[in-house]
Each structure stands twice: as C-alpha cells, then as structure tokens.
C-alpha angles and dihedrals in degrees: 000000000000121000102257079052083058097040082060116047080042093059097041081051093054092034088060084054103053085055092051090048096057078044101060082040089070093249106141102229115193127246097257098046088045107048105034108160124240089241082057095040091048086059098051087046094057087047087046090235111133113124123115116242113187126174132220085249095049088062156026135201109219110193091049093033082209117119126224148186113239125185117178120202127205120196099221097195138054100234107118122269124234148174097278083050096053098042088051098047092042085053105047086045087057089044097054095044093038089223144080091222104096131118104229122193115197115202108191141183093251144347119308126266133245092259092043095052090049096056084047090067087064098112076231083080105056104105084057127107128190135216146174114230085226086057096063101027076096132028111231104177094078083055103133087224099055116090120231118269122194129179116223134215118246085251094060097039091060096052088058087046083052096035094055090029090235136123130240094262096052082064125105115250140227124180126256084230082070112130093227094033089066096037094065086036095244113165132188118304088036126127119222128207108214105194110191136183111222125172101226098052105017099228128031116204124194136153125211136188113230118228 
C-alpha cells in the first residue's frame, strides 16, 4: 500500500469521527452525509474534495435547539500550515456561507504554530475549533475506560450551582485543552458533567468548570 493508499484510509477513518463527534454533540446528521461509502470518499479524495459542509436546515442541535452552520475542514497534504493558510480557508468558509456564523472545525496535520495560535486569539476566530489529525483517527470517547463527559445548558448548570449552594468558581476545573472537553465542543465557562463507572460505589458523578 503506497502512501497516498495510507493518507487516505487514515482520513476516512478521521472523517467518520468527526461525524461521530457532531453526533455525540447532539447535531442530527443526515443518512447520506453520514454513511458515504469508501468507494465515494476515495473519489472525493482524488478530487480533493473531502471537507464536510453542512447547512443550518440539514441539522439541529437538540440540546441547544439552536441550528448552525458547520463546515469541517481537513488539510490533505502534509506541507505546514500557516497564518496565510488559515486567513484564506476561514474566508472562503464565510464567503460560501455569506456569514460569519458558522462552527469550523480544522482538522491539521499536526499541531498549530505559534503564528497560527496567535491569529486564532482574534475574537473573528471564535466559532473556530482545532484539531490534530492523530487526536480523531480513533475515537476515544467510546473507550471503555473514559469516563462520560457531557456538556450541560445554562439552564441545567445552574440547577447543579443551586442544587450543591456553590459559585462557579467554587467549582473544580478542568481545561478547555482537555481531550474530551474539545471533542463535545465545550469552551470556557462551560460546566461539564463527568459521569464515571467505579467499582466501589457504581457511578461516580462530578461536575467541572471549564477554564
């Protein structure tokens, strides 16, 4: 198997987990986009052509009951990615979609660069989510040994704020760099459920802010 054989099996694979990750983030993906076969994806990948563009009417956050654009880019080749690469991409994403208001999830080679991470601060970025290619060619979520995470609404994070008399603040914390925490597309001010199976007590049940 050459290496564009391999570039390619390895990106069908991370392409299937980005769809189970809008999956797992309670986004209602439709059949087709879900289940393209390899014989389909090896097409688009020979036409370079891989990136997932879903509109507001193909989907539905439940949880939220807000609906969003999503476009999900993947970098094909290995050259590096920089800042010109990132500003281009971002604003031909805002161009197709004519608005701003769109959740894009970078998948890259490898991790950004300091330039990169820098443009990424601009408040014009923060609909924007990052990822290593290494991070989604398995999903680790369904790992028998992680714990379930679960982000919660305002509404419900409140409740558990009334429900244990404490702030925000008094909260544990967990970081926003968290594996699991970007997976579900949780950010900062966030609370996180973490749902965990123990042998002395059954379920374990704890809440974090994320920082």
């Amino acid at each position: 198997m050459d290496k564009i054989q391999l570039q390619e099996k390895k990106l069908y694979k991370i392409r299937k987990t980005c769809l189970e990750m809008l999956d797992d983030r309670k986004y209602v993906i439709s059949d087709i986009i879900k289940n393209i076969s390899y014989d389909d994806f090896k097409k688009m990948f020979n036409n370079k052509n891989i990136d997932l563009k879903i509109v507001a009417n193909d989907l539905e956050n439940i949880q939220e009951m807000e609906r969003k654009n999503i476009y999900i880019h993947f970098q094909i080749d290995d050259t590096s990615f920089g800042k010109n690469d990132l500003k281009k991409i971002i604003n031909d994403i805002y161009t197709k979609y004519e608005t701003e208001d769109v959740l894009i999830i970078l998948v890259l080679k490898d991790n950004p660069n300091t330039a990169v991470k820098k443009e990424l601060k601009n408040t014009k970025y923060k609909n924007i989510e990052v990822f290593e290619r290494k991070n989604l060619e398995f999903n680790v979520s369904k790992h028998i040994l992680i714990p379930k995470h679960i982000k919660l609404t305002k509404e419900q994070g409140q409740n558990v704020l009334d429900t244990y008399n404490c702030t925000l603040e008094q909260l544990p914390k967990i970081f926003s760099s968290d594996p699991q925490i970007k997976y579900h597309g949780m950010r900062v001010g966030d609370i996180c459920k973490i749902i965990r199976n123990t042998k002395e007590n059954g379920i374990d049940i704890a809440y974090k802010l994320v920082i």
